[in-house]
C-alpha positions as CSV (number, residue, x, y, z in Angstrom):
1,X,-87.6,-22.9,-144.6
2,X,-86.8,-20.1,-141.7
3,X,-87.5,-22.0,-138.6
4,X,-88.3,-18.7,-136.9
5,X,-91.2,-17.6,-139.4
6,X,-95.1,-19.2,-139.9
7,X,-95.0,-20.0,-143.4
8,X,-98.3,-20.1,-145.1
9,X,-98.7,-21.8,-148.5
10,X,-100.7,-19.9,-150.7
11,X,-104.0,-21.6,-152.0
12,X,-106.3,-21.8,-155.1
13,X,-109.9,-20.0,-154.3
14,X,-112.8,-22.8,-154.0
15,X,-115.9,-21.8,-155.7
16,X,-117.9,-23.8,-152.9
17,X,-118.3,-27.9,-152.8
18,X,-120.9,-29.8,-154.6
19,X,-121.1,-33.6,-153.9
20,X,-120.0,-36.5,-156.0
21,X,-120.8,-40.6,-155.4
22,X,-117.7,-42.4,-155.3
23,X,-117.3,-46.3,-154.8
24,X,-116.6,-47.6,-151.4
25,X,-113.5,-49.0,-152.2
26,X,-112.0,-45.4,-153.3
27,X,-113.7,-44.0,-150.8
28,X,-111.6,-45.9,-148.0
29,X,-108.2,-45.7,-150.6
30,X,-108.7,-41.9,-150.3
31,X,-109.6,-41.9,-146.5
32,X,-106.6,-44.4,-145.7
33,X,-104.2,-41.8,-147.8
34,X,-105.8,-38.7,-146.0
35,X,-104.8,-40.7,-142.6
36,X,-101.5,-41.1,-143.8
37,X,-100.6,-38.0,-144.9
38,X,-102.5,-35.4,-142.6
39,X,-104.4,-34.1,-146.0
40,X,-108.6,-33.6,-146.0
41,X,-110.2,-36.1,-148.0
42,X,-111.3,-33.1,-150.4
43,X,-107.7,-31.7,-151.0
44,X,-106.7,-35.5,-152.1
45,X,-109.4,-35.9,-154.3
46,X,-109.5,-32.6,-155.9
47,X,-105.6,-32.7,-157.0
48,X,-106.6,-36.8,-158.4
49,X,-109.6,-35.0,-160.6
50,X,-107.3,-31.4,-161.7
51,X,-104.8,-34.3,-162.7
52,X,-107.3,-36.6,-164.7
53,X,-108.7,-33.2,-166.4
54,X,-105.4,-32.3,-167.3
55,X,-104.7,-35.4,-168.9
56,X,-107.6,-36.7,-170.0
57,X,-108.0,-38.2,-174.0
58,X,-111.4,-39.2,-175.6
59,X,-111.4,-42.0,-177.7
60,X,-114.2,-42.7,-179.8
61,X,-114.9,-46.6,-179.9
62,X,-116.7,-46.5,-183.6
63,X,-114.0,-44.6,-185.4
64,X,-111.0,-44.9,-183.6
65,X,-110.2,-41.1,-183.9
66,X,-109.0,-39.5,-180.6
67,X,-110.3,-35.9,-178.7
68,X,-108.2,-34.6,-176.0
C-alpha cells in the first residue's frame, strides 16, 4: 500500500438493518472481538452469518437424506 495515498476499501451496499436476538454469551464473544480488532459489532456478525449461508447443509433427522 502507497503510504502517500487514502486508500478506501470498497464495500457491499446494505439494504438497511433489521434486528436479531442473540445469546448473551455471543453477544459479549462478538463485542470482545469487535474490541479487539477495531471492527463494528454488525460487520463481525454479518461476515459469521454470509459464511454459515454459504456453507450451510440440511439434514433431515427422519430420512437421513441431506439439502444444501
Amino acid at each position: 500500500m502507497d503510504k502517500s495515498k487514502l486508500t478506501i476499501e470498497k464495500q457491499h451496499p446494505s439494504n438497511g438493518f433489521k434486528p436479531a436476538f442473540i445469546d448473551a454469551e455471543i453477544h459479549q464473544r462478538i463485542k470482545a472481538l469487535s474490541q479487539e480488532t477495531h471492527v463494528p459489532m454488525a460487520r463481525i456478525i454479518a461476515k459469521f452469518l454470509w459464511y454459515g449461508l454459504k456453507h450451510v447443509e440440511i439434514v433431515d433427522p427422519e430420512d437421513g437424506e441431506r439439502d444444501v
